[in-house]
N, C-alpha and C positions, 0 to 999 in steps of 0.2 A: 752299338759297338763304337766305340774309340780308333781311331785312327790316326796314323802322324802322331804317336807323344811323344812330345820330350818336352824335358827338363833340365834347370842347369840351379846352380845355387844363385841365392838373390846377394851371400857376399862374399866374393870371392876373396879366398886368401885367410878364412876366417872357418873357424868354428861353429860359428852362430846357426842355427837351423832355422828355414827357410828358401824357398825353391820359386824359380818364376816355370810355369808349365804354360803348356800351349798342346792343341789336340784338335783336330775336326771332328764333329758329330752331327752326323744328319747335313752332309755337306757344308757347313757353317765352320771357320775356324772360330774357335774360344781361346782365351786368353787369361790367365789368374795367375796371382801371387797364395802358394800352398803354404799354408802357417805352422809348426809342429804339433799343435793341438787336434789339426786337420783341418781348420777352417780355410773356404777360398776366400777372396776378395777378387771377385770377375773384372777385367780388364774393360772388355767389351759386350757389356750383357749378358746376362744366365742365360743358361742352356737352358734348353724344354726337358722334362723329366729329371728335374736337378738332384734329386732324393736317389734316382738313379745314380745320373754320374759321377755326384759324389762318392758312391759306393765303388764302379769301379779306376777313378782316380784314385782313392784310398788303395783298391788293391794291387795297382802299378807305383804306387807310392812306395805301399807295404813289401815289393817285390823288387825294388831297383833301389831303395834308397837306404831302408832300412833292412835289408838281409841281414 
């Protein structure tokens, strides 16, 4: 489970899509730029079980950003 997410846009003031997120999992904070496509690009290292998180970052993606 995810913890602590947020996100904010990577350009403010702009239309452009793209988000920097930030989340602890498994005690460890993580760090990534979310791309519209869905891809991350990790800030500081993948997560363990990335196939995972990726899933559910997509569905708080899918649920705060994109409603």
């Amino acid at each position: 489970m995810l913890q602590h997410f947020s996100y904010k846009k990577m350009f403010e003031d702009s239309d452009l899509p793209g988000w920097t997120i930030s989340f602890y999992y498994h005690n460890k904070q993580y760090k990534g730029d979310y791309h519209k496509d869905g891809t991350i690009n990790w800030k500081n290292g993948t997560p363990p079980d990335e196939e995972q998180v990726l899933r559910m970052v997509h569905d708080l993606m899918t649920f705060h950003v994109y409603e």
